[in-house]
C-alpha positions as CSV (number, residue, x, y, z in Angstrom):
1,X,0.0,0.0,0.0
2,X,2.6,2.4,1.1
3,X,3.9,2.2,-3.0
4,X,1.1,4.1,-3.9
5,X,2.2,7.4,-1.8
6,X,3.0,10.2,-3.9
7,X,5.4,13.0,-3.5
8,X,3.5,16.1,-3.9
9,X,3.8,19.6,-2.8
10,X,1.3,21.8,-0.4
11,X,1.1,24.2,-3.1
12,X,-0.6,21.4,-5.1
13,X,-3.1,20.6,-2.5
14,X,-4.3,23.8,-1.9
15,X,-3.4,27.5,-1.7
16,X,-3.2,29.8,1.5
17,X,-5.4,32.4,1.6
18,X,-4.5,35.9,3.2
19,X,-7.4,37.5,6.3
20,X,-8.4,40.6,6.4
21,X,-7.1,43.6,8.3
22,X,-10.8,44.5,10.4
23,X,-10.2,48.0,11.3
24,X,-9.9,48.6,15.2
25,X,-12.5,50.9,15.6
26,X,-14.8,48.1,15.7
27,X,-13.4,46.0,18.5
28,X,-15.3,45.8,21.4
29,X,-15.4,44.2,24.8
30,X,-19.1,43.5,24.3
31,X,-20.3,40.2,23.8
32,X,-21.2,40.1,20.5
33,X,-21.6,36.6,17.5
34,X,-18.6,37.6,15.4
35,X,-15.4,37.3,17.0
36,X,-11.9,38.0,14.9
37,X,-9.4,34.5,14.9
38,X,-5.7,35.3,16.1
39,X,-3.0,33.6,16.8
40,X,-3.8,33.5,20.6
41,X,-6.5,31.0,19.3
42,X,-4.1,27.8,18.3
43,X,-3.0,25.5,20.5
44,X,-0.1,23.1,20.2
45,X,-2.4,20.1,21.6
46,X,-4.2,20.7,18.0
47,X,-7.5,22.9,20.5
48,X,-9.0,25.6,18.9
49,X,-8.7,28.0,22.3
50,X,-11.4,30.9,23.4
51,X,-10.3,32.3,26.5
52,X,-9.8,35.3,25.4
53,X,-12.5,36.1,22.9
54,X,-11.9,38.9,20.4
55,X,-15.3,40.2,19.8
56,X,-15.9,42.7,16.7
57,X,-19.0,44.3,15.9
58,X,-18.6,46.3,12.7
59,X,-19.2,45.7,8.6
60,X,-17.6,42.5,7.2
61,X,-16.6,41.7,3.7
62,X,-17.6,39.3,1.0
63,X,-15.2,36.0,1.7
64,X,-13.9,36.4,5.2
65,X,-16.8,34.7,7.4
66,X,-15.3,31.5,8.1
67,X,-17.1,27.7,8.5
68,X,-17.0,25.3,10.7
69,X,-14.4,22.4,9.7
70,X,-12.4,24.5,7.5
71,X,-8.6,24.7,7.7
72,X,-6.3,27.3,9.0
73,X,-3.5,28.3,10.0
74,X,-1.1,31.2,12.1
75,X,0.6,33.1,10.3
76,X,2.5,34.8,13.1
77,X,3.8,33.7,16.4
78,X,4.7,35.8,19.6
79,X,6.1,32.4,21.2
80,X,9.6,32.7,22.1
81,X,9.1,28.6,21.3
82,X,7.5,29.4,18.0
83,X,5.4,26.8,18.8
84,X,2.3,27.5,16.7
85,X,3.9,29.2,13.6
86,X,2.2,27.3,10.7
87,X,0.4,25.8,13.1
88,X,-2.9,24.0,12.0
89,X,-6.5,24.1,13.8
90,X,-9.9,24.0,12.3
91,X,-12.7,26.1,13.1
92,X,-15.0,25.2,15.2
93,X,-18.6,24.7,15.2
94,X,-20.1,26.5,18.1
95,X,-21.8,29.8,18.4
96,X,-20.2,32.7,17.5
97,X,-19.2,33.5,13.5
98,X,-16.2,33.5,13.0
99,X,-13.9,36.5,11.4
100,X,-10.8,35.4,8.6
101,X,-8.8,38.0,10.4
102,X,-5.2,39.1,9.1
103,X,-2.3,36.9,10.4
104,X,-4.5,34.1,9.3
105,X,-4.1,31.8,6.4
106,X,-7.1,30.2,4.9
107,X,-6.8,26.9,2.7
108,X,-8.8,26.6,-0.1
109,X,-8.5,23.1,-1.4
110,X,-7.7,23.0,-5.5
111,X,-7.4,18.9,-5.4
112,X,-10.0,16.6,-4.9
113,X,-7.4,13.7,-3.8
114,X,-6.9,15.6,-0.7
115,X,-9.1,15.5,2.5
116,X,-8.9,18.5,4.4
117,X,-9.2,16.8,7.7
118,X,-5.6,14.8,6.8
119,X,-4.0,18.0,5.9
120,X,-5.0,19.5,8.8
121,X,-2.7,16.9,10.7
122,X,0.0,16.8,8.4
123,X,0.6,20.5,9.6
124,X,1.0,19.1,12.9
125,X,3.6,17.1,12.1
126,X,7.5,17.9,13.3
127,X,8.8,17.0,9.8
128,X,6.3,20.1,8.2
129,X,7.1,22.3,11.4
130,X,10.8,22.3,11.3
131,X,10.8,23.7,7.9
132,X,8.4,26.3,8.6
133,X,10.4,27.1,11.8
134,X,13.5,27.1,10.2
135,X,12.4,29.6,7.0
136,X,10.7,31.8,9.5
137,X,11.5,35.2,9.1
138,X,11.7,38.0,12.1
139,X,13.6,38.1,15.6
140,X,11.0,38.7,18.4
141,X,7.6,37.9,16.4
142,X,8.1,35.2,13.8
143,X,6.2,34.6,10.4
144,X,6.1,32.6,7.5
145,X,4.1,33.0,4.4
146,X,2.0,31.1,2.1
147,X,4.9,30.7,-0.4
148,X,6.7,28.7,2.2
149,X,4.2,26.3,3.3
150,X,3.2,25.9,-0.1
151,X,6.9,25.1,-0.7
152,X,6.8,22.1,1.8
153,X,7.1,18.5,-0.3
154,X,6.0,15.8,1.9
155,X,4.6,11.8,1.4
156,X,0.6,11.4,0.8
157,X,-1.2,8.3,0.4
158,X,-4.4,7.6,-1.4
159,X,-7.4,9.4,-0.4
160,X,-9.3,6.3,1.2
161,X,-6.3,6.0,3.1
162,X,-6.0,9.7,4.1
163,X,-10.0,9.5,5.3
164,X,-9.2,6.6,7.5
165,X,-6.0,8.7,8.7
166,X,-7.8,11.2,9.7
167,X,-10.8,9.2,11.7
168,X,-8.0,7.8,13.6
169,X,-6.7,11.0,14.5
170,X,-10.0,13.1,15.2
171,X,-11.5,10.2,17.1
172,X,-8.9,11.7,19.8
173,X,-9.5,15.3,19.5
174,X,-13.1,14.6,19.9
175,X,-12.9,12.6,23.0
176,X,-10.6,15.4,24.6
177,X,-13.3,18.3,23.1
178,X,-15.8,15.8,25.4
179,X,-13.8,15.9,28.4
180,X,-13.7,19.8,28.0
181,X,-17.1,20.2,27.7
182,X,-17.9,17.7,30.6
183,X,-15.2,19.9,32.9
184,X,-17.0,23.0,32.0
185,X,-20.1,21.8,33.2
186,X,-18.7,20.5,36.7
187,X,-16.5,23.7,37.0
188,X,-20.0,25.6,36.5
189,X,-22.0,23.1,38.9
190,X,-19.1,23.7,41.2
191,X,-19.1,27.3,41.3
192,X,-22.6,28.0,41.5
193,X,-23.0,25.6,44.2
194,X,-20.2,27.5,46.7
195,X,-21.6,30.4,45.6
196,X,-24.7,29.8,47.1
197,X,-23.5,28.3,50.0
198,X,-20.8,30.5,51.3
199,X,-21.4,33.8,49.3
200,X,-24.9,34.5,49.1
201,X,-26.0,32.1,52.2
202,X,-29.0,30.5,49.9
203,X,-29.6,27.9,52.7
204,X,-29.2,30.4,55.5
205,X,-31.9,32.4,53.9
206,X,-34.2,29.3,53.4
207,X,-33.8,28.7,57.1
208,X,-34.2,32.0,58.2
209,X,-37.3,32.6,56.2
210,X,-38.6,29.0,57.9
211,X,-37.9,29.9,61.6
212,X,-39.7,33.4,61.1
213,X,-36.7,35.0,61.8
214,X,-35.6,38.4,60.6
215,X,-33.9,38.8,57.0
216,X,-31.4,41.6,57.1
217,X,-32.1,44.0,54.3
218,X,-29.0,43.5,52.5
219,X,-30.8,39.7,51.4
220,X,-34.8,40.9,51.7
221,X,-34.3,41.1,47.7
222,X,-32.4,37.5,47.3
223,X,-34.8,36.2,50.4
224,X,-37.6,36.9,47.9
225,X,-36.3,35.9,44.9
226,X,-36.1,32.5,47.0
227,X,-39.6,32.6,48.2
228,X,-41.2,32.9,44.9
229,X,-39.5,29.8,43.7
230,X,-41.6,27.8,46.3
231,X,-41.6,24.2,45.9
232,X,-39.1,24.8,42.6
233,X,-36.3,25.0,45.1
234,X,-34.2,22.2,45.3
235,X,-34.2,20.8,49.2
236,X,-30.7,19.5,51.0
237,X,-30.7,16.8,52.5
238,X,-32.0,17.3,56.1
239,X,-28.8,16.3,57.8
240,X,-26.8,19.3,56.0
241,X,-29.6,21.6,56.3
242,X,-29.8,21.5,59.6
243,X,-25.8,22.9,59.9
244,X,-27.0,25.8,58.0
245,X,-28.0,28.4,61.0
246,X,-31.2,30.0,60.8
247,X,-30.0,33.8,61.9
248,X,-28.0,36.2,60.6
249,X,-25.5,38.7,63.0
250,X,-23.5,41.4,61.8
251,X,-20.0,41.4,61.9
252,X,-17.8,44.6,61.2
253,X,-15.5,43.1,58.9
254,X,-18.1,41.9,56.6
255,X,-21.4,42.9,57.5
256,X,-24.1,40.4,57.8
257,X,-22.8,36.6,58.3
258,X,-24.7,33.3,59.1
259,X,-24.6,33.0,62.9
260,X,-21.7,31.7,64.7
261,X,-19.3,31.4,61.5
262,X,-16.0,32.2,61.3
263,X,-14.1,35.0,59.6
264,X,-10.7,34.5,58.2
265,X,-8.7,36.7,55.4
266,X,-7.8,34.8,52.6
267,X,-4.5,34.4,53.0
268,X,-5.2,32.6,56.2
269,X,-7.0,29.6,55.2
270,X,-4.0,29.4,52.5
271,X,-0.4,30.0,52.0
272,X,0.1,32.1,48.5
273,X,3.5,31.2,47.5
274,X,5.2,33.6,44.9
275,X,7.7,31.6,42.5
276,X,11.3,32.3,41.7
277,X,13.0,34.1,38.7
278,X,13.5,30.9,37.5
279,X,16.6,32.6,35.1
280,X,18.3,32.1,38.3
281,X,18.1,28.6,38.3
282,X,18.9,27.1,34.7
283,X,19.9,23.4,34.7
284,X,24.2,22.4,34.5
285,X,22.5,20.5,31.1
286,X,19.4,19.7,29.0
287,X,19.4,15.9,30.1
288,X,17.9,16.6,33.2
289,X,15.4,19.6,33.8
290,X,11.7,21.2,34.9
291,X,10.0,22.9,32.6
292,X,9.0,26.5,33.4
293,X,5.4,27.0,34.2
294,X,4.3,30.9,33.2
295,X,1.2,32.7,33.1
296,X,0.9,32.4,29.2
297,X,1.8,27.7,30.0
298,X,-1.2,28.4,32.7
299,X,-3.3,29.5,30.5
300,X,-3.4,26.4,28.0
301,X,-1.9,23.7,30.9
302,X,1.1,23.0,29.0
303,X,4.6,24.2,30.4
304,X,7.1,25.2,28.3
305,X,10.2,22.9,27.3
306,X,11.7,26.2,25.6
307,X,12.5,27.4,29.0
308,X,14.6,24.9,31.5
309,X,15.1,25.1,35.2
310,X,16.8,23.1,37.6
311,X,15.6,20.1,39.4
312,X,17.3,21.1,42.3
313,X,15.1,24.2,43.1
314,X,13.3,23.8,46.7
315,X,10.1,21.7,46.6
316,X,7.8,24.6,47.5
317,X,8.6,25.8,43.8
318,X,7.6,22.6,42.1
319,X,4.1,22.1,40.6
320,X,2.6,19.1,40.5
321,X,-0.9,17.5,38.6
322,X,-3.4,18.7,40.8
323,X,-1.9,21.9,42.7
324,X,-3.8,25.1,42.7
325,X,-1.6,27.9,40.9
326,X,-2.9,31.6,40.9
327,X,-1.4,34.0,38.4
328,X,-1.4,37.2,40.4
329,X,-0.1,39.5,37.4
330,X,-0.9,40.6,34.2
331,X,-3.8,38.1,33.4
332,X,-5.2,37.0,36.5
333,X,-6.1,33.2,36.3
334,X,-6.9,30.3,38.7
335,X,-6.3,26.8,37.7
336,X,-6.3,23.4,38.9
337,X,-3.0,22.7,37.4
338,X,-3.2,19.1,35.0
339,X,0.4,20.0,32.6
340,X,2.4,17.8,34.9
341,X,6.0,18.3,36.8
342,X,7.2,21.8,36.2
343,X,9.2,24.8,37.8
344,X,6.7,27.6,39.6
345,X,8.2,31.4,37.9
346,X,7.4,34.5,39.6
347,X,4.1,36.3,39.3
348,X,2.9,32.6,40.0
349,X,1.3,31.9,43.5
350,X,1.4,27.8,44.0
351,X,-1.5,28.0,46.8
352,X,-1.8,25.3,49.7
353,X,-3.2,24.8,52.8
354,X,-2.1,22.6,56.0
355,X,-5.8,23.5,57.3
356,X,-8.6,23.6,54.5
357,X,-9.4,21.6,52.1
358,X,-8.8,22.2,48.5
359,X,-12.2,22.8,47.3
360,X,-12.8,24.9,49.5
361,X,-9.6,28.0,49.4
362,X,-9.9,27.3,45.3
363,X,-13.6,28.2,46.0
364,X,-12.5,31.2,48.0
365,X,-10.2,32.4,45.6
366,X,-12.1,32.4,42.8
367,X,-14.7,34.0,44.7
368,X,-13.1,36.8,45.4
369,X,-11.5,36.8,41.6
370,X,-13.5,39.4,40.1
371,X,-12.3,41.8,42.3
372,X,-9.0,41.2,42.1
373,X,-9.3,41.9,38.8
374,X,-11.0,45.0,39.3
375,X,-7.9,45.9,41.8
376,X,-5.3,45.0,39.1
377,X,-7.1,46.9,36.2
378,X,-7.1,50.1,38.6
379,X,-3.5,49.8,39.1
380,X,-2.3,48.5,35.3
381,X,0.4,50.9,34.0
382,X,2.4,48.6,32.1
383,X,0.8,45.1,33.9
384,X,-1.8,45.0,36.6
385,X,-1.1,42.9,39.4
386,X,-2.4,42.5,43.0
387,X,-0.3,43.0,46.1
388,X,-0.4,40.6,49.4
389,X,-2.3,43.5,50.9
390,X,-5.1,41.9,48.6
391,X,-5.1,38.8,50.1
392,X,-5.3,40.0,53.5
393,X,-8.3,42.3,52.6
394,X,-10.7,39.6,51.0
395,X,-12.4,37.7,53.5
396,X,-14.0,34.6,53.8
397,X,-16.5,32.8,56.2
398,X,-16.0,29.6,58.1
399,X,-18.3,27.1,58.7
400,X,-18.8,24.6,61.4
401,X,-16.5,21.4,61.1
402,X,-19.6,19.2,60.2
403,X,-20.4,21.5,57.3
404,X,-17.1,21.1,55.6
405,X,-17.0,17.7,55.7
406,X,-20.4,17.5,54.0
407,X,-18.8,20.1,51.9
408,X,-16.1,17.9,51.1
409,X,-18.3,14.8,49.9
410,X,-20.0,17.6,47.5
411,X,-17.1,19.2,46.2
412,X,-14.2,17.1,46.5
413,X,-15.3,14.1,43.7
414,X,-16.1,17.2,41.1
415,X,-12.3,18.3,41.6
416,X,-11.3,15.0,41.2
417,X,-13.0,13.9,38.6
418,X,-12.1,17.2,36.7
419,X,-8.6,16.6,37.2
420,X,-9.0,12.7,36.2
421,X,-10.5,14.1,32.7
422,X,-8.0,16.7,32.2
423,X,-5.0,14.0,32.7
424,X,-6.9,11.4,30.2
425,X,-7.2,14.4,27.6
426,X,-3.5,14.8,28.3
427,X,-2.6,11.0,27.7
428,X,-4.9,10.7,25.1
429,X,-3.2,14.1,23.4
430,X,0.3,12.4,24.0
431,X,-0.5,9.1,22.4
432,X,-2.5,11.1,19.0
433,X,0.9,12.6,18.9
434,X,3.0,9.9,18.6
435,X,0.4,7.7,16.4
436,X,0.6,10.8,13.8
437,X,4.4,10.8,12.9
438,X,4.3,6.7,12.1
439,X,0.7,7.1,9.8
440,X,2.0,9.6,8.3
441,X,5.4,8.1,7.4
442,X,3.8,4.7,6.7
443,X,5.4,3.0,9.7
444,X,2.1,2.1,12.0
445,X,-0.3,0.2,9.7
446,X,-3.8,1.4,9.7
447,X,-5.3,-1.7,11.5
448,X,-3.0,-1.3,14.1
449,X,-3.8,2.5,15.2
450,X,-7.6,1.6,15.0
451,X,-6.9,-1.4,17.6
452,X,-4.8,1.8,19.6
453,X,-7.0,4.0,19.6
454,X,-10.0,2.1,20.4
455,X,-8.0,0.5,23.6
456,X,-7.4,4.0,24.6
457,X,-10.8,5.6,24.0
């Protein structure tokens, strides 16, 4: 079979189409359906990423509203790795429109032997990103063109074969778009649920309202809003609803509280600890090393191999599957760290806690996330950032023992079983990138990856 591979080309297959340059009057920070493709959008693990949505809201011209499933690529790359620089993704189908912006290359297919989805893992491959790396043009800010990727000359087998290729492959991506999905909807369960419990005091209220006590005006509106959902509101189980108190009492440093909870600052029901200027601590060699974990690796839960630190840094400044990391500077961001073994750099908080449980100073934090962000905006000159004094200042209320361990049997197995998911997607990401070198080169018959991949999924 692999005799009937042809050398070809890219510029046969297809040809790269420039985006547009949307004029940044237009931008907005309103939530609108069209949002503008960048290069902050690809993802080395092959994701199309969203966190940071770049909404436009102004005219758009004939040829530049992309579809679901079609092909593109980055142009440009900020990476100091390079790491997505003729990088492929496909858009996805979900509900915004999105915007062929400039920086972007569109393929429009001109052979009908060639499926898009197998093209759109061939520019994965290391073989097709070396070259493109290593024609790059620029110092800080790297680019290639359409002439050199349609330069590239690469192996292609049949078309049947290419189809099957790519089933293989996306059979992976779509389980890991699954497990995203799913960890969406237990970090939203999650939220919402300590929200209610420890923020706006939902079962306090219900209790209060019971007893015939008196609501403190700060809730009447929420107390309400509770009453008219009558029977609509979903009970506790009796044992937990009874830890809830049934009063509120009013407490200088936070006003009104459930009775008989604690108050404690933030930063003591967990120790924030800053990283190191990791440029200090570069390995004796490249045989043995951490990887440097930075805001922008936080963000996609990926360190970065471009950057090397020494294994012998303290263990306080090692980050491990599962720790909670806090980026305190620039963009603010909370994660459940899943990237595995890395080196903590500065404007990084690992957060830990001898005395709480992890649900429940992650819950905190991200609680009292929105105004951090608020604090770091007011104080952005060249980067925002909050100080320690932050910390100190948020506040957070403490239940009775028996609560948190009912709290624990709630939260705990959601932030397990988000982190299980995020280490399968990582596994499963790991073995679709060694399965896609040996298809491609012919090496791992086709029967073989099928009996993989369906063992791994």
């Amino acid at each position: 079979m692999e005799d009937e591979w042809s050398e070809v080309s890219l510029g046969k297959l297809f040809r790269v189409k420039h985006g547009f340059a949307f004029k940044g009057e237009y931008f907005t920070d309103e939530i609108v359906k069209t949002v503008l493709v960048t290069p902050g959008n690809f993802s080395t693990n092959g994701e199309f990423k969203n966190s940071k949505p770049k909404y436009y809201n102004g005219p758009v011209p004939d040829g530049y509203r992309l579809r679901p499933g079609q092909v593109i690529v980055s142009m440009t790359d900020l990476s100091k790795a390079t790491d997505t620089l003729g990088y492929a993704v496909r858009v996805p189908e979900d509900n915004y429109e999105w915007l062929h912006n400039q920086r972007i290359g569109l393929l429009e297919f001109e052979s009908t032997s060639v499926d898009p989805l197998f093209i759109a893992y061939l520019l994965r491959s290391n073989e097709y990103r070396s070259w493109i790396v290593g024609s790059a043009t620029g110092t800080t800010v790297k680019h290639t063109s359409p002439k050199r990727i349609s330069a590239y000359t690469c192996r292609i087998p049949p078309l049947d074969v290419q189809r099957a290729i790519g089933s293989v492959l996306v059979a992976f991506d779509e389980k890991v778009e699954l497990n995203r999905q799913t960890n969406e909807t237990l970090e939203s369960m999650a939220q919402a649920l300590f929200k209610s419990w420890f923020v706006d005091f939902d079962p306090v209220i219900d209790n209060t309202l019971a007893a015939g006590n008196d609501i403190p005006e700060p809730f009447k509106a929420r107390a309400a809003a509770r009453q008219a959902l009558g029977d609509a509101r979903k009970p506790l189980p009796e044992a937990i609803r009874r830890e809830f108190p049934d009063t509120f009492e009013f407490r200088d440093e936070m006003g009104w509280v459930p009775q008989g909870w604690k108050i404690f600052s933030l930063d003591s029901i967990a120790e924030y600890r800053n990283g190191l200027a990791l440029q200090k601590f570069r390995p004796a060699d490249d045989s043995e090393y951490l990887p440097v974990l930075k805001i922008a690796q936080l963000r996609v839960d990926e360190p970065t191999h471009a950057e090397k630190a020494s294994v012998d840094i303290p263990e306080d400044y090692i980050v491990r599957d599962g720790d909670v990391v806090f980026s305190w500077s620039g963009s603010l961001i909370l994660r459940i760290w899943c990237g595995g073994r890395a080196a903590l750099n500065q404007h990084l908080f690992r957060v830990t806690s001898k005395q709480f449980p992890k649900w429940f100073y992650f819950g905190w934090t991200e609680a009292h996330l929105g105004e951090f962000k608020k604090a770091a905006a007011d104080k952005a000159v060249t980067m925002g950032h909050i100080k320690r004094s932050h910390l100190k200042e948020a506040k957070c209320v403490i239940p009775t023992n028996q609560l948190m361990q009912y709290g624990t049997g709630y939260f705990a197995p959601i932030i397990d079983r988000q982190i299980a998911t995020r280490l399968e997607s990582r596994a499963l990401g790991s073995l679709r990138d060694t399965l896609l070198p040996k298809l491609l080169s012919g090496e791992l018959t086709l029967p073989d990856a099928e009996k993989l991949a369906a063992e791994a999924l």
